[in-house]
Structures are given as C-alpha cells and as structure tokens.
N, C-alpha and C positions, 0 to 999 in steps of 0.2 A: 320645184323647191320642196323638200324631202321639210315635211314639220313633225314635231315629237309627236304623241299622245296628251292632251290637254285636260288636266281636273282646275276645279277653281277650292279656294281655300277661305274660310269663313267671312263669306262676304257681308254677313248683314250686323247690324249689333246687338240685335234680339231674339230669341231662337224663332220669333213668327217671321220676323224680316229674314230672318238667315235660310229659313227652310222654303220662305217664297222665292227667293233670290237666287238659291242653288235649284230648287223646282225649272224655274226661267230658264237658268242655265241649262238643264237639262233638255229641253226643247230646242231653246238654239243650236244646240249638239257640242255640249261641253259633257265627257267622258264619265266624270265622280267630281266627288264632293267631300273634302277633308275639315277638319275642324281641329280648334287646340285650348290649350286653355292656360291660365294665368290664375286670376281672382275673381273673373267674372261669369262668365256663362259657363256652367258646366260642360264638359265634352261628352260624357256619355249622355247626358239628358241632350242636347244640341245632335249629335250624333243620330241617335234615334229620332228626333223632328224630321229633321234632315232626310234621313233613309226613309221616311215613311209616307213622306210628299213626295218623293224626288219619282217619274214615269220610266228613268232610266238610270243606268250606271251606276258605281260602284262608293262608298264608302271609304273613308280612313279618317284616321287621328293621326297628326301630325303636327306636336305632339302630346303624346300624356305622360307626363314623367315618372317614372319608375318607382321614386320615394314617395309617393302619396297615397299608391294601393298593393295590396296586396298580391302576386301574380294571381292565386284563383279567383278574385275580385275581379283582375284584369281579362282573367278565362271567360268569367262570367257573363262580363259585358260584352267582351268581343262576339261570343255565342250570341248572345240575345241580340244585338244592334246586326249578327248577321242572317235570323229570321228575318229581317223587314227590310235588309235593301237592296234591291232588284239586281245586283251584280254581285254580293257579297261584300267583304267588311275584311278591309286592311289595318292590321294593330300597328302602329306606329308608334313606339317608344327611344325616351330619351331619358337622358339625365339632367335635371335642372339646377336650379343656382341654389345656394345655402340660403338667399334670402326669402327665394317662392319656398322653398321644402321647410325651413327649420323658423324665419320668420313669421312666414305668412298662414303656413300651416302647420305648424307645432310639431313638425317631423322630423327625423334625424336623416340627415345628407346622406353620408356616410364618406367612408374614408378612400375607396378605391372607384369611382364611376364605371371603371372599365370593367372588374370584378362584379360588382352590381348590375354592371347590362347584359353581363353573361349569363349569370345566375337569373337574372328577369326572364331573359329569353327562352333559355334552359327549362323554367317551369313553365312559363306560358304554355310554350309545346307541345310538354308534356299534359298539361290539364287540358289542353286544346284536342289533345290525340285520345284521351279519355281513359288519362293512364291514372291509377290510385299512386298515391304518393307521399313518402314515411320519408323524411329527411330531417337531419338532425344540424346540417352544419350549416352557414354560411348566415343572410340576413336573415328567412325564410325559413320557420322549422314547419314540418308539419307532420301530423299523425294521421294515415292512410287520409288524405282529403283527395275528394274526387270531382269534376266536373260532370253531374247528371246526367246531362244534354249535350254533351258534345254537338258540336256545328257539322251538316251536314254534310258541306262545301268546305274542302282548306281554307284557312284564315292566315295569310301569308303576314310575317313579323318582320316589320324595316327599323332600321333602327335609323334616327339622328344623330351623323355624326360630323367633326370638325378635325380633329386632331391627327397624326397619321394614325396611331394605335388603334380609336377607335375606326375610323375607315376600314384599316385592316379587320375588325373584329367583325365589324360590317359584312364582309369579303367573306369572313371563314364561316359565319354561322345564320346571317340573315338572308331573308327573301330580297332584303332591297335597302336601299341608302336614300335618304333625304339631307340634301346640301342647302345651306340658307346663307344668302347676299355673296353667292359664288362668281366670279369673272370664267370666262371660256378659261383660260388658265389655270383656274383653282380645279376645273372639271377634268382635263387634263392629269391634274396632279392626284387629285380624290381616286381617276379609274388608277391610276398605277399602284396607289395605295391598296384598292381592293382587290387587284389581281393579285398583288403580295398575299393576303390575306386567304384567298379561293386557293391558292398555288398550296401553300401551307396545309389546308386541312384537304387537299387532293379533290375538291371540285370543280367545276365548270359555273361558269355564269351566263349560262345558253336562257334561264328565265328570271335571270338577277335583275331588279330594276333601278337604274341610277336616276331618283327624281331630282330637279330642284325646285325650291319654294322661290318664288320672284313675286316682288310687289310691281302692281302696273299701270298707270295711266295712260289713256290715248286723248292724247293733246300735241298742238303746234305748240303749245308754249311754253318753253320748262320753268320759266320765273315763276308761272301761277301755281306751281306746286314745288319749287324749290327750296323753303323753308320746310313743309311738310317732311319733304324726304330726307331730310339737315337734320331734322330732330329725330326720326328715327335712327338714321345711321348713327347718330352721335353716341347713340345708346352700345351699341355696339363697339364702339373707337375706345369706348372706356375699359371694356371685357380685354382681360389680359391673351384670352384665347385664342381671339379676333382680331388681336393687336400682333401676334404673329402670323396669322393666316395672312393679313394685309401686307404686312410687310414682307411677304414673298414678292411684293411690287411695287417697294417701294416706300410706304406709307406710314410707317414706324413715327421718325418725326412728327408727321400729323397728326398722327393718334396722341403723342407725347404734348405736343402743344395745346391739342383742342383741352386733353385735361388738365395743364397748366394754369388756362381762360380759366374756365370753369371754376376751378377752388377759387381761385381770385374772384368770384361772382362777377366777371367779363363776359356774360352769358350769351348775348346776341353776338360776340366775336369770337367766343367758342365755336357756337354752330356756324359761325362762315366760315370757321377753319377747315371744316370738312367739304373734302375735292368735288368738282363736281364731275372728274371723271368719276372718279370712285363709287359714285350714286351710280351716273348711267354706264359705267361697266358693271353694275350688279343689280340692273333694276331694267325695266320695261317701260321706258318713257317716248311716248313718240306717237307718229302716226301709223296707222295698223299698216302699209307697206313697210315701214321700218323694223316695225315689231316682227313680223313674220320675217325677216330678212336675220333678224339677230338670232330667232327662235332655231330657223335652219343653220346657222353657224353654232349655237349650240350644239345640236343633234350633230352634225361633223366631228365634236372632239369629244362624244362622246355621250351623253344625254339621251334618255330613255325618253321621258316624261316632262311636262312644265306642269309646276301646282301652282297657279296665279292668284293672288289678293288684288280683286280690284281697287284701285284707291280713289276716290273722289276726289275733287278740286273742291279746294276749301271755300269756304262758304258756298257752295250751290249746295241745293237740294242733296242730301245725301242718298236716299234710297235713288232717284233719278239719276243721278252723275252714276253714281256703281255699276245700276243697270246700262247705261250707256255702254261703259267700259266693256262690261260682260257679252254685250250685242255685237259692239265691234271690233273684239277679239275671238269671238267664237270661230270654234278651228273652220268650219264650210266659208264662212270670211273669206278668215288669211290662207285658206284655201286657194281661192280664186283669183286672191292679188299676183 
C-alpha cells in the first residue's frame, strides 16, 4: 500500500503546546510541520517555535494570506523561519475572506484575488532570489527594496487554492497546491485543473506538489465526534465558493438548506443538515487501517502529500487525545497495517 508523504498541521493551541506536539511528531516520523492563522496565534511567531524544537523535517504555512503583509515582509520571514528549521521552510499563501482582511484586520481585500496571488508570488520570488526591486504598478509599489539575506536553500511558494482559475494559476506559476475538505473526486478535478495551467506556461510538474489539508480522528466511533465535524463543515456550507466545489456531488441543496436553518436560528438542525457522507468523504475518521486504506486511494488519483490536524474527541484531555491521534497515524504505523 503505496501512502503519500505525511506533515501534521497545527496541532496544539499554544505556540508551547504546538511546538511540543509537532516536536513529538517529529520523532514518531511525521515529515513537517505547517501552521496558519486566523486571530489567534500568529504564524510567523508559531512557525519559528515550531522550526526551532522540531529534530526533523520541514516547515510551512498553510496559510498566510496575502492581504495582511507585505511580499518583502513575507520574504522576510520565509528567510528567517528558514535558518532554523532542519528541512527548510515552505511559503504557503492564499487569499482570505473580506472579513479576516478588511474586518479583523483593518486591510483592504482587494478586488481581483487571482491578480493579487500573482503579484504576491511574483515578488515573493523575486525578494526570495535576492533581486532589488523598483515597481510602480499593481497593489505593491516599491523603490529599489531588497531582501539582505536571501535564504540559502530555495523557499518553494504553494499557493491555496479552490476555484478552477486559481488551481490553474496554481499549475502555471507555483511549487505546489494546497486543497482543503477535498473528496478523491475534487483531487481528480484539482490535478486536471493544474495540468491546464503547467500546459499554458509550457512546464512540467515532475517537482509540483499536490498537498491536502484533512482533519483526523482515529476512533471506532463517529457519534463522539460527529457534532464536532458538523460545526466545522457547516462553516464552509455557507462560503459561496465551497458551495460550488460541493455541488460537483451533489450537495448544493444542502448547503442551501443548512443556511435556510440557520437565519431561522434552527441552529442544532442546521448542523444535522450537513451529510455525514460529506464529512467522511473529506476528512480522516476511523481506525488507522481505515485511515491508511483512504490515504492510499488518495495517492491513486492523484495526491502528493497529506497535511493532518489531529482533532481530539471532545471533552477528553485535549493535549492527550491529539497526541493519541498523531502516535496512531504516524506514517511507520500506517506503514505496517
């Protein structure tokens, strides 16, 4: 049984819990260790814990959105967080929502995400290559700014992406793609998007890496964490973006009714609206022979990489339940099954 390449994704909820928990991982022989952010733990501060405990393996952010820093801000850090972690430091950027960019953090969205991931990528690069840089147009002006220290290992840039467009953009100009709450099916449709994309600006994706993000639990029993994953995906049933990606199978109506519930504050029959195929075709719920059996049907249609959140069972011990998870999913494991 043929399993991907295994990183785990911010396991803990503190940057001291996170960077002993991805440490751990790393011991058990989990690959890297990615982090992201929202409003709470920063990712560069997180990132560098992370890398600086970790005995093994690689870094990433997965992800930092684009509207919150500046590209040689973002040069910056990818540089410094890839002095200190023993495999080097994957920049993982995306586009975020008008509410994290322009709500939460007093920033302008902007009008074209696609345009903006170009342009992000485009200087990253360039500051990353240790090129001086005078631009005048687009979000980003700058006058000769330069990255001092360039890194002295490439910093490979993956973008997050959902839509075909960006996938393709994915395909034409990144190291790598990051899919999140995808079915074998969406992975499928994501690689063809990105060969469109590689085909168009005339390269090869002989070192492209198609990750996905899956949240995971290893349990007999999906009831004890069936609410848990109810409330998250719900999150997502709402997002109009997410609401087409699903209804490539289907699931349009349910995403339309769950938000029906909702406004009606029918809150506990909102969240039962959502499928429970739906969860466990885009999640890791099971016992670790199960887990490894789906992992290798990923990698079949397509899948480079799995980036796992372990999730705990609600109410146990959360640092213990997590670790669980991370012990009984580590790839020498589901190796063996």
């Amino acid at each position: 049984m043929d399993l991907p390449r295994m990183d785990l994704a911010n396991a803990g909820r503190t940057l001291k819990e996170n960077a002993e928990l991805m440490a751990a991982g790393a011991v058990a022989g989990w690959r890297g260790a990615w982090v992201s952010e929202t409003n709470g733990n920063e990712a560069i501060a997180m990132a560098t814990a992370v890398a600086a405990g970790m005995p093994s393996g690689r870094v990433g952010s997965a992800i930092v959105p684009v509207q919150t820093r500046n590209p040689l801000l973002l040069a910056m850090a990818a540089a410094s967080i890839d002095q200190v972690s023993p495999e080097g430091f994957v920049l993982g950027l995306g586009v975020s929502t008008p509410i994290i960019v322009e709500d939460w953090h007093a920033g302008e969205w902007g009008d074209s995400p696609l345009g903006l991931t170009r342009e992000a990528v485009e200087l990253c690069r360039a500051f990353l290559a240790g090129e001086r840089v005078t631009r005048e147009e687009g979000r980003w002006h700058y006058r000769r700014a330069q990255l001092s220290t360039p890194p002295k290992r490439h910093v490979p840039i993956y973008i997050a992406a959902l839509n075909d467009r960006m996938l393709q953009l994915a395909g034409e100009i990144a190291d790598g793609v990051v899919l999140n709450f995808v079915s074998m099916a969406d992975v499928v449709h994501a690689r063809e998007q990105i060969e469109q994309g590689a085909a168009r600006s005339g390269r090869t994706l002989d070192d492209f890496e198609l990750m996905v993000f899956f949240r995971a639990t290893v349990t007999s029993n999906y009831e004890e964490v069936k609410r848990r994953y109810q409330s998250e995906l719900f999150t997502y049933l709402m997002a109009p973006v997410y609401q087409d990606m699903f209804a490539r199978e289907g699931y349009r109506d349910d995403c339309l009714r769950a938000g029906e519930l909702w406004r009606d504050k029918r809150r506990d029959e909102a969240l039962e609206t959502v499928p429970e195929k739906l969860i466990r075709d885009r999640a890791l719920i099971g016992e670790p022979g199960a887990i490894a059996e789906r992992l290798a049907a990923y990698t079949e249609v397509g899948m480079d990489s799995a980036m796992v959140f372990p999730v705990a069972v609600p109410e146990r011990d959360f640092a213990l339940d997590t670790r669980r998870t991370i012990d009984a999913m580590a790839p020498p494991v589901l190796t063996k099954i």
